[in-house]
N, C-alpha and C positions, 0 to 999 in steps of 0.2 A: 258537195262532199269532196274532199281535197285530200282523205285520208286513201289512199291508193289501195295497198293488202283491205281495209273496212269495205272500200267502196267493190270491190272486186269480189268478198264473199257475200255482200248485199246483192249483186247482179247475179254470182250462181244461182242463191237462194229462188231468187227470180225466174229464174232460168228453168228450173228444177220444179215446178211448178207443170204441168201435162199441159202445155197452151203455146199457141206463136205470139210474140213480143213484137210490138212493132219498135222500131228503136227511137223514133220520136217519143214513144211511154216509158222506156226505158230511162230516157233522157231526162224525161220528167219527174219521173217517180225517184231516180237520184240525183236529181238536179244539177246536170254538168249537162254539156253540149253530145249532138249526136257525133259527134266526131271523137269525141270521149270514150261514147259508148263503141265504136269500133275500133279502138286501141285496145278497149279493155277486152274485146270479144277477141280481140288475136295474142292476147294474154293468155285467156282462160284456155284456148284453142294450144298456145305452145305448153300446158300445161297438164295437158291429156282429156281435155273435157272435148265432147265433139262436136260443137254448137255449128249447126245448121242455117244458113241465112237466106231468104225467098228473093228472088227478085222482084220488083216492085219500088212504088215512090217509099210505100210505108218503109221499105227496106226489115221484114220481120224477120226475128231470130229464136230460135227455140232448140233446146238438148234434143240430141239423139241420142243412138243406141253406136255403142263403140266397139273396138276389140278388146276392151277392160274396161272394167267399170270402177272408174274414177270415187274417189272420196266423195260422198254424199252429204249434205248441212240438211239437220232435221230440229225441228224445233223441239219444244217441250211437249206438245201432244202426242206427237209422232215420235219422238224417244222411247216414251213411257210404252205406248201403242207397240212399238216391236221389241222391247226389252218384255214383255209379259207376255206376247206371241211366243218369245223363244223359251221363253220361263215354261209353256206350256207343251212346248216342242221337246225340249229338253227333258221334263218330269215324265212323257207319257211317251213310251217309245213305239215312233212312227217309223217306217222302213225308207228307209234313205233320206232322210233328215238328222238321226238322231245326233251323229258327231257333229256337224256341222253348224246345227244350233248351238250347240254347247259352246263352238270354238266362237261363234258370231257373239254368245252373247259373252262371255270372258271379254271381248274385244270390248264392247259398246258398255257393262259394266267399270268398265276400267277409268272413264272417260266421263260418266254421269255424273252429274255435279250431286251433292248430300240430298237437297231437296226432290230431284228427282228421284235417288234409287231411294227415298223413303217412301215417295209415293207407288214405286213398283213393289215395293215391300208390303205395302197398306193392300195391295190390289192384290195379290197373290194371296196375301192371308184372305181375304174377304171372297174368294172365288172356290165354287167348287163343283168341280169338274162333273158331269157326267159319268157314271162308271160304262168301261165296256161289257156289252155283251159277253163278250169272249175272254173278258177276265184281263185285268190288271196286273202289272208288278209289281212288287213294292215301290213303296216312297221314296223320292232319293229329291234329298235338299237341295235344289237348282243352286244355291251360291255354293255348295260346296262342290257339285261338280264342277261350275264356273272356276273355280279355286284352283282343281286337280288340272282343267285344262289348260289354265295359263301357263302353271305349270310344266306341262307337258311339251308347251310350243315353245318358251325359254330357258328347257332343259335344266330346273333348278329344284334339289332337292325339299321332298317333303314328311313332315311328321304326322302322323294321325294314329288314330284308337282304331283296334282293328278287335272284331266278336266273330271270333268261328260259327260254323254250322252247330256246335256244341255247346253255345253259349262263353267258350272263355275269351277273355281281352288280353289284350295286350299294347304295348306299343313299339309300333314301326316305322323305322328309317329309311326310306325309298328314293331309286333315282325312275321318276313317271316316264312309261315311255308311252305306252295308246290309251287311250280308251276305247271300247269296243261296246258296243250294243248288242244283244243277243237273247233269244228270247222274253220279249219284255222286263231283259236286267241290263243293269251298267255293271262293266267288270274294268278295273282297272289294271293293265298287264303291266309291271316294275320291277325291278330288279331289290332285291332285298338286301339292305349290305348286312344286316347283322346276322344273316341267315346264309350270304354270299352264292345267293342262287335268285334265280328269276322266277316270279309267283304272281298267282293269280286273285286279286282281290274284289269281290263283292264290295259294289261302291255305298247300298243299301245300309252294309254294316260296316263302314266308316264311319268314325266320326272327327271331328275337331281338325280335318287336313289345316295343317299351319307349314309353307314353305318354310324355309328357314335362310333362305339370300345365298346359298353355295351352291354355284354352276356346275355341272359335271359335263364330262365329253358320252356322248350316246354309247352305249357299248352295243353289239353285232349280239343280234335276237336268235336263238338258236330256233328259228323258222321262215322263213318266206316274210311273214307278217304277220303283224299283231292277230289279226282273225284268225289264221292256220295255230296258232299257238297256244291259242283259249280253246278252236277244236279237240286238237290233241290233247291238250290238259283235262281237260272235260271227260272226254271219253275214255282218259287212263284212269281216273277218280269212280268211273262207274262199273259198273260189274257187265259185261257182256256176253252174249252167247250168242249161237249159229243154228239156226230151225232148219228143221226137213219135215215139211206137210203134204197130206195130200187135198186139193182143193181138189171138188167136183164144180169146175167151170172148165170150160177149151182153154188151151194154153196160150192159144192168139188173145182171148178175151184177158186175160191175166195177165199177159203184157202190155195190152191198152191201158189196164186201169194202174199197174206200177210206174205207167210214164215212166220217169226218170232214177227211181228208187232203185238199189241194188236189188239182187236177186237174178238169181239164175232156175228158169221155167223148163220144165221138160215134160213133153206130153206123155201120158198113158195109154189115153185113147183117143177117141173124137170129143170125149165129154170131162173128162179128168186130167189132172196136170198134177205134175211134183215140184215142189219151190222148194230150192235149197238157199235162203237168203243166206246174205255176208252177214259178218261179225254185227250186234247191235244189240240194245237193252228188252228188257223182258215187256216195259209198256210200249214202247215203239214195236217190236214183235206181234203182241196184243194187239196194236190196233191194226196194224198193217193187216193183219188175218181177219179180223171182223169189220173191217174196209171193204173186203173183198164181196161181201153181200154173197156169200155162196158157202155150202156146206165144206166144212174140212174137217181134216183127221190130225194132228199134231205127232209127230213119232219122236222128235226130240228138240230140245231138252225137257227133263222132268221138269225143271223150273218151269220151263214155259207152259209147261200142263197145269202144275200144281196153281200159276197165276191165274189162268186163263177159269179155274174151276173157282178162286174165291172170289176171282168179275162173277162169273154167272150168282153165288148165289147173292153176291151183292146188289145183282140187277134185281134177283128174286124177289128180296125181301122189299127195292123200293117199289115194286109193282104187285107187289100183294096186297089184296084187301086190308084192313084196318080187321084187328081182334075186337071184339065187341064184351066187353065184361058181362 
C-alpha cells in the first residue's frame, strides 16, 4: 500500500478497533514493512491520536484514551448505529444529552453519504419507541432540529413556519442563537428581525426551518443564558401568585420535605406550621400542598382555593363508583 494519507486511515481504522496490534499484523494486514508501520504510528501520534506501544518482540500497539478525542473512522454499520441513537436521543428528551445529541448528530448528518442517511431515515420511520410512563413531549422532527442546530453553531440566518399556542402561522426570519431543552420540549431562543426583539419558539410548532446562506455577528442575549432567558420568558407568559397556608405537620418536617423549593416555614406550634411560598403558578402551588401528605388550610389566594376545589371534585368523580342504569 504505497498510498500514505489511504494507508494511514486504514491503520487508525485498525487501530480504533478495542484490541492490541501486534505491528508484525499490522505489517501484514497493510502489506508494507514493520518499519513502515512505526513511521506511520509517529504520524498518527504527531497528529493527536494517542497510540500506545507494549514492550516486547511482538512490539504491540493499540489507541488510548487522550486529553481530546481525536476524529474517529466508522464504517457504514456504525454510522447508521449512532446516527439513530442520536435520532433517539434527540426526539425524546433525556436530561443532559439533549443539546448535545442534537449538535453530535448535525455534525455526523452533515457528512453521511445519500445511501446512508436513507437508511437512517428507513430506520427512524420503522421504529417505535416505547412510550414513557411519565408522559411524553410532543414530536419534534430530529432533521429539523439537526437543521435549527447547524445553524445555531455557524451563526446563519433561518426561515421557518411558525403556529402559536392559538393555532395562527406565520412566517419567521430569525438570527438562532440556543436551543434549550426543558420540560420534555425543545424551545428555540432567536432573535426575530421582523419583530426586532428576541423570542421564544416551540420547536414542535416549527415547521419547514430552511437557512438561507447569510451569516450574522451574534448579538448580547439580554440574560446570563439561553436557560435563564426561556425561565424568565416562561414565567412572565404565566399567571403567578403567592400562598399563605396553614399545614398541620412540624415546621422542621416541612422543611425536609421542600428540600430545595422556595418557601419560607414558620412554626405555630409543635404540630402546625405557616408557609408563605414565593411567587409561583396555581398547579405547582397545588401540588406542592398535596406533596405535603398532611392536612392544610389555604388563606390566600382565592385562585388557589377556587383550583384546589375543582382537583378535589375532579378526583371525586374519577373514584366514584360507576352509575348503574
Amino acid at each position: 500500500m504505497t498510498d500514505t494519507p489511504a494507508r494511514l486511515l486504514r491503520l487508525l481504522s485498525l487501530l480504533q478497533t478495542p484490541r492490541e496490534w501486534p505491528g508484525s499484523e499490522l505489517a501484514e494486514r497493510l502489506a508494507v514493512s514493520p518499519r513502515t508501520i512505526r513511521r506511520d504510528i509517529e504520524r498518527l501520534r504527531d497528529l493527536g491520536y494517542p497510540v500506545e506501544a507494549s514492550r516486547g518482540a511482538a512490539g504491540g500497539y493499540r489507541l488510548v484514551a487522550g486529553t481530546a478525542m481525536p476524529p474517529l473512522l466508522l464504517d457504514d454499520e456504525e454510522a447508521v448505529a449512532i446516527a439513530v441513537g442520536l435520532r433517539t436521543a434527540a426526539t425524546h428528551v433525556i436530561g443532559g444529552v439533549e443539546e448535545a445529541s442534537v449538535r453530535a448528530l448535525a455534525k455526523l448528518e452533515q457528512v453521511l453519504p445519500s445511501r446512508l442517511r436513507h437508511r437512517v431515515g428507513a430506520l427512524g420511520a420503522a421504529t417505535v419507541p416505547l412510550p414513557s410512563p411519565y408522559g411524553d413531549g410532543p414530536r419534534v422532527d430530529a432533521g429539523w432540529l439537526s437543521t435549527l442546530a447547524s445553524a445555531v453553531a455557524v451563526h446563519e440566518r433561518v426561515r421557518f413556519r411558525y403556529r402559536t399556542a392559538g393555532g395562527v402561522e406565520s412566517g419567521r426570519l430569525v438570527e438562532p442563537h440556543r436551543l434549550v431543552a426543558a420540560e420534555r420540549r425543545w424551545y428555540l431562543v432567536a432573535f426575530d428581525l421582523e419583530r426586532d426583539d428576541w423570542r421564544v419558539f416551540r420547536v414542535d410548532r416549527i415547521t419547514e426551518p430552511l437557512p438561507i446562506g447569510v451569516r450574522f455577528t451574534p448579538r448580547d442575549l439580554p440574560e446570563q443564558d439561553a436557560a435563564a432567558y426561556l425561565t424568565r420568558t416562561m414565567h412572565a407568559l404565566a399567571p403567578t401568585y403567592r400562598a399563605v397556608a396553614t399545614l398541620q405537620a412540624p415546621a422542621e418536617e416541612v422543611r425536609a420535605r421542600l428540600g430545595d423549593r422556595p418557601g419560607d416555614v414558620e412554626p405555630l406550634d409543635e404540630r402546625s406550621c405557616q408557609l408563605r411560598s414565593h411567587t409561583d403558578t396555581l398547579e405547582w402551588l397545588a401540588f406542592l400542598l398535596i406533596g405535603m401528605d398532611c392536612e392544610f388550610e389555604v388563606h390566600e389566594p382565592p385562585e388557589l382555593v377556587a383550583y384546589l376545589e375543582q382537583l378535589a371534585r375532579r378526583v371525586t368523580r374519577a373514584t366514584a363508583p360507576s352509575q348503574q342504569g
